[in-house]
N, C-alpha and C positions, 0 to 999 in steps of 0.2 A: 617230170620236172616242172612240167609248166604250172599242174595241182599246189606242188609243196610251195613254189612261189606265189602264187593265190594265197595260200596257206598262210605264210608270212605277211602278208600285206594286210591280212584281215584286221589284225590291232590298230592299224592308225586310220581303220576308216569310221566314218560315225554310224552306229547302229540307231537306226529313226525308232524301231519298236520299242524299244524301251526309255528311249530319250521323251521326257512331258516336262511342260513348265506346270510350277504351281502358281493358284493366281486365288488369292483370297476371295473369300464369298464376301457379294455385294453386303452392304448393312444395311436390315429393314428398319428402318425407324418409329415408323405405326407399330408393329410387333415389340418392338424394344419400349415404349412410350407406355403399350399393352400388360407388355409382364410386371413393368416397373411399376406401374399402377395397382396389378393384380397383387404384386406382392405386398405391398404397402397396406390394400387393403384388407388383406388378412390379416398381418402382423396387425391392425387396429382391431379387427373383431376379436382374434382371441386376446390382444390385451383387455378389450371388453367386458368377455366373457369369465378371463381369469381377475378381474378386479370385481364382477358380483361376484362370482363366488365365493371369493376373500372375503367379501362383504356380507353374505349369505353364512358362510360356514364357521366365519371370527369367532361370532356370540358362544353357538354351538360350544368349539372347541375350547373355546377362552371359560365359558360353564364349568367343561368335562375335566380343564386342568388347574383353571383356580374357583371353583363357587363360591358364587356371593352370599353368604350367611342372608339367611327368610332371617324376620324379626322374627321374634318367639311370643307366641299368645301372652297377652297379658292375662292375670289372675287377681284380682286384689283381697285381700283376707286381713279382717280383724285380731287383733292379737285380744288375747284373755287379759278383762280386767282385774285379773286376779294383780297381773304383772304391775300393775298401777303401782309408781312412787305413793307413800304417804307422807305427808307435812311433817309430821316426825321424823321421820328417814332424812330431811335434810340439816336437821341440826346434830347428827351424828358424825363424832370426828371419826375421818378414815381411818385412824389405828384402832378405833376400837371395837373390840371381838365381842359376840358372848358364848359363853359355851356352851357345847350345843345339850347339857342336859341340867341344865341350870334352872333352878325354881324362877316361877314370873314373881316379882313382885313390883306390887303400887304401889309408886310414892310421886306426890303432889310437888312440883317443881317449881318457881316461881320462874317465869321467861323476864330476862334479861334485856334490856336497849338493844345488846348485843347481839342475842339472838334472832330479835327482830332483823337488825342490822344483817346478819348471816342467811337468815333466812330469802331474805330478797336478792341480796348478792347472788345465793344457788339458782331462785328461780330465775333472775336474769341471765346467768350461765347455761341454763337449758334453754330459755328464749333465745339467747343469741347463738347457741350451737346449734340451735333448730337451723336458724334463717339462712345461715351461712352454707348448710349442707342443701334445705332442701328450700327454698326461697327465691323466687326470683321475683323483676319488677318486669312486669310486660305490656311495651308503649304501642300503642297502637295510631297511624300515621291515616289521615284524612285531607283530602283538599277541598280547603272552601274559596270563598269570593268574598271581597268585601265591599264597601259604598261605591269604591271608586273600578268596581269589577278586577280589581285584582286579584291574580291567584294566590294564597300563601298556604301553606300547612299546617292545619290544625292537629296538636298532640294530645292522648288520652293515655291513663295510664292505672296501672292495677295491678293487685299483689299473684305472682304466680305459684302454683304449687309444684315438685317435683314429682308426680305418683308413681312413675315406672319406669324400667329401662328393657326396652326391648332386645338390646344387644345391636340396634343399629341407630336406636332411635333413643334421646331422652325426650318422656311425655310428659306435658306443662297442664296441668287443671288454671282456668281461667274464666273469665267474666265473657258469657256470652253477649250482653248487653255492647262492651265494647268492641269487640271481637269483630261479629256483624258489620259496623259501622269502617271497619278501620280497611284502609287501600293497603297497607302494608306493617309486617308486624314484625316485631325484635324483642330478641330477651336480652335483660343485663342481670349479669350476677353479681355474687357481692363484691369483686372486684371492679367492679368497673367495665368489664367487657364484654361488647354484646354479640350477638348474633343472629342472624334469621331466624323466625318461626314458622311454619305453614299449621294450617287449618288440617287438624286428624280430624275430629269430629264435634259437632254442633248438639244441643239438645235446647229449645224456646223454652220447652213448660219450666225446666228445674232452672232454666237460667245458665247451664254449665258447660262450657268450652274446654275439647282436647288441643292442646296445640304440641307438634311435631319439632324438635331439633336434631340435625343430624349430628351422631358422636365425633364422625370428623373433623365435620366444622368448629367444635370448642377446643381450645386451647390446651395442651395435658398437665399443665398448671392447675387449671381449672377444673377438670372432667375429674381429678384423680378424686376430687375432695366433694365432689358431687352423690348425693345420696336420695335413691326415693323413702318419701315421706314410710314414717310405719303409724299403720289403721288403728287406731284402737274402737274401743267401744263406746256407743253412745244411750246404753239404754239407762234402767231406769236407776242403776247404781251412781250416776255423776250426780244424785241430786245432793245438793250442800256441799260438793265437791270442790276445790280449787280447781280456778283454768287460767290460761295465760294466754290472750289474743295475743297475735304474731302478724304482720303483713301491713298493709294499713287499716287498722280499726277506724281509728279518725279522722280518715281524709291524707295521714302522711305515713312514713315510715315509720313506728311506734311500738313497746311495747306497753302493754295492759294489765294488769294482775285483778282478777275476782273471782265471783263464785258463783256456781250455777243455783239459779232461785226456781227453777219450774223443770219439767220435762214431758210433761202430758197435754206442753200444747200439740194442735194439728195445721197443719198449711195443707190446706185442700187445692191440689196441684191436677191435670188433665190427666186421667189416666192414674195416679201414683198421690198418694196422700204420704205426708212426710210429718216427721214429729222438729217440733222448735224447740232449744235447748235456750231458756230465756237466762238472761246473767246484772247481776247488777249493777254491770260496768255501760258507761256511756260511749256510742257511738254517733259520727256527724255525717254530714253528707256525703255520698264518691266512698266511704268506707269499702275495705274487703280485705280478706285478709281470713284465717282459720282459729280455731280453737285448739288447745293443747292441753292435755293432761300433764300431772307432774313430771311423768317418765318419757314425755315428750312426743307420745303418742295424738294425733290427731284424732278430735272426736264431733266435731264440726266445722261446717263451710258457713264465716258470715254471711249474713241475708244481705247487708248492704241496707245505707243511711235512707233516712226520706228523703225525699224531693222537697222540702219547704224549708229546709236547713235547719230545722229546729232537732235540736238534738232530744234524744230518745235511750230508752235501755237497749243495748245491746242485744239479738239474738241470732241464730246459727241453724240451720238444717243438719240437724243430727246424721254422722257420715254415716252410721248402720244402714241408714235407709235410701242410702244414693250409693253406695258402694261396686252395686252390680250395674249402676246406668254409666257410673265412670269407668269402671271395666270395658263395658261395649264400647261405651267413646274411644277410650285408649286405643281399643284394636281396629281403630275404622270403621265401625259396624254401623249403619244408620237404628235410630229407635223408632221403633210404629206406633200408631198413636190412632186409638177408635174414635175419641172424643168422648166421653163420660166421664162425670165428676161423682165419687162415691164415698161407700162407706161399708162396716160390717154389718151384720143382724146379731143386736145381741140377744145373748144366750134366754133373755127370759122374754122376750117378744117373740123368739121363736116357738118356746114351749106356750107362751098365753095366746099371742094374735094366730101361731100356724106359720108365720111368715119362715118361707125355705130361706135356708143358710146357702149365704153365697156371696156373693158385690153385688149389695144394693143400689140402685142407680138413685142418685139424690137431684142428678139434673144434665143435660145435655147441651154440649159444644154445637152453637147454629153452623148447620152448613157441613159437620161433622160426618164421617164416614156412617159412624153411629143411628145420626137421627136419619141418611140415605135409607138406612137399611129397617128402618121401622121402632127401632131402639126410644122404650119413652123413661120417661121419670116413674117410679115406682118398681119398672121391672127387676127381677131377681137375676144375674148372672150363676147360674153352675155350672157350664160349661165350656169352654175355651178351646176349639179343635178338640187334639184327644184328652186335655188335662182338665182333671174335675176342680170344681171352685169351691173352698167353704168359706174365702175372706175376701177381701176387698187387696189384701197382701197378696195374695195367691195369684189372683185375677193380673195383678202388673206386672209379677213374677212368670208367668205363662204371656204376659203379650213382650215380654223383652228374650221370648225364645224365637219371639218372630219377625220380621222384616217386612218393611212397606212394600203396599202393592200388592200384597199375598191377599186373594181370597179367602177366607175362613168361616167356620161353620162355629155359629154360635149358640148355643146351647139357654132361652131364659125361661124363666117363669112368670107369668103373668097374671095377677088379679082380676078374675071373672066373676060372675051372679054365682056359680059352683065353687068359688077357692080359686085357688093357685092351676093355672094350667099349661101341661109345657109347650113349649113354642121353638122353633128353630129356624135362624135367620143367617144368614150370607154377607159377612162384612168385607167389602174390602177395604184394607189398612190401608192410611195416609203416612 
């Protein structure tokens, strides 16, 4: 009895063993202050880490899914004189056909006021569709001082050519003389609107500057109607020919009509002998600007006016023979330069005097890579690296396949008490 009442009483008493209070954990605050910190500073390293990366991997990825079009090698090539407009071909009205098995005959025509009249009219039509396409005016920006030391900006200015479109770049031929001097440079087209230029490539001896426009940057107003110039030929076919100077001849924006009177002069240039296409037409000081055949092919770069302002005949450096220096320019390429002024052996000095065929050295550049290396006046060049020499063409032709600073093995001949003997000397190119 007394159990089962124990028994019953059991519920309303307190069992201690399993009776606990809970009582929160103290809070460390060093440890709390600790992790708070640690985490903070992670979260800043890997944002670190993940922001090079992004920074690292952009280019990469941004390459792999959009690439930026490389310009594309320029090439520049003369078109066939054959294609040359003839002065007759412009008094031809456009309806009229001949058929194509039709006997020739001559007959003696008398020209007309009118024809004269038409005649100029057309060549002004190709001079002005030249300028517009391929034409520009390129101002080059200088700071001077004047009495009172002030600064102002001094402007210069010159006719630019279009030669090429790289696909990311339009490439400007231009007047090294100014180029050189100028803090900042802009092209205008024949609208009106201009835009940056940078400096592609420089060349002293020929005088000729590339300059760079980006295709973005022009207006597609503008870009659409943009055209590089087309090469023609400058040899010995333009003589008595009509040309048409374009750019500034005279000092201003202008066209010229005349006729080429000479083509066998030379300009004896460092390195590179050039032929002058001499013309009847008068030029004045600051001139520049190119030559045009009737199909409006370019067949010279003017030389540009004296310096004593008297006016002069007009002449031009024949493009056949700068074609490959403006090429290099176009694509960046710096040009090397030994320093020797020269010429060919001709054909019958070689059979009478013995004198070897090659680039005759006519005279040497003081201080020149050339006269370092022992290079004199009279020496014969046949040699060039691996390319043999039989001209003085050859010889500039073979130094524009190579680049400044390059050591090269130079192959001469040299007049001894025995004749001619050969010699081999080590230039290095400037």
């Amino acid at each position: 009895m007394e159990d089962n009442r124990q028994n019953q009483e059991l519920p309303n008493q307190d069992i201690e063993f399993i009776k606990e209070k809970v009582k929160e954990r103290p809070l460390n605050r060093k440890k709390l202050v600790k992790r708070t910190l640690l985490t903070a500073s992670m979260a800043v390293v890997f944002g670190l880490i993940a922001c090079l990366t992004f920074l690292v991997l952009e280019p990469v990825f941004s390459n792999l899914l959009y690439p930026e079009e490389e310009p594309q090698m320029v090439e520049l090539k003369e078109e066939d004189i054959e294609d040359e407009m003839r002065p007759e071909d412009m008094l031809l009205e456009e309806t009229e056909t001949v058929p194509e098995e039709s006997q020739t005959v001559i007959e003696k025509v008398p020209l007309e006021i009118s024809d004269y009249q038409k005649l100029y009219r057309n060549l002004y039509t190709v001079a002005k569709g030249f300028s517009e396409r391929s034409l520009v005016t390129v101002t080059g920006a200088v700071s001077d001082v004047d009495w009172f030391d002030n600064t102002y900006e001094n402007e210069g200015q010159s006719a630019g050519l279009l030669v090429a479109d790289n696909g990311k770049e339009f490439l400007v031929l231009a007047d090294n003389r100014m180029v050189q001097k100028a803090e900042s440079l802009e092209v205008t087209f024949s609208d009106g609107s201009t835009v940056e230029a940078q400096i592609k490539g420089t060349d002293e001896e020929t005088g000729l500057a590339v300059l760079s426009i980006l295709r973005e940057g022009i207006p597609e107003s503008i870009k659409k109607n943009l055209k590089p110039a087309v090469v023609g030929s400058s040899g010995i076919g333009l003589l008595a020919s009509p040309v048409i100077a374009v750019g500034r001849p005279q000092g201003t924006e202008t066209v010229v009509f005349g006729m080429v009177t000479s083509t066998d002069s030379i300009e004896n240039l460092t390195d590179h002998n050039v032929h002058l296409l001499k013309t009847d037409m008068t030029e004045m000081q600051n001139s520049g600007g190119v030559l045009l055949n009737l199909s409006g092919q370019v067949v010279g770069i003017l030389k540009g006016g004296t310096e004593d302002c008297r006016p002069g005949a007009m002449s031009a450096y024949g493009i056949t023979d700068l074609i490959a220096t403006i090429g290099k320019l176009s694509n960046g390429q710096e040009i090397a330069h030994m320093g020797i002024n020269g010429t060919d052996v001709p054909e019958a000095v070689h059979l009478e005097k013995n004198v070897p065929q090659g680039a005759y050295v006519t005279g040497i550049v003081m201080d020149s890579s050339a006269m370092k290396a022992g290079i004199q006046s009279g020496d014969v060049i046949v040699k060039l690296q691996d390319s043999e020499i039989s001209s003085f063409k050859e010889y500039h032709a073979a130094l524009l396949e190579l680049t400044p600073g390059m050591t090269v093995s130079v192959t001469i001949m040299r007049q001894g008490q025995d004749g001619y003997q050969e010699m081999q000397v080590d230039v290095i190119l400037e």
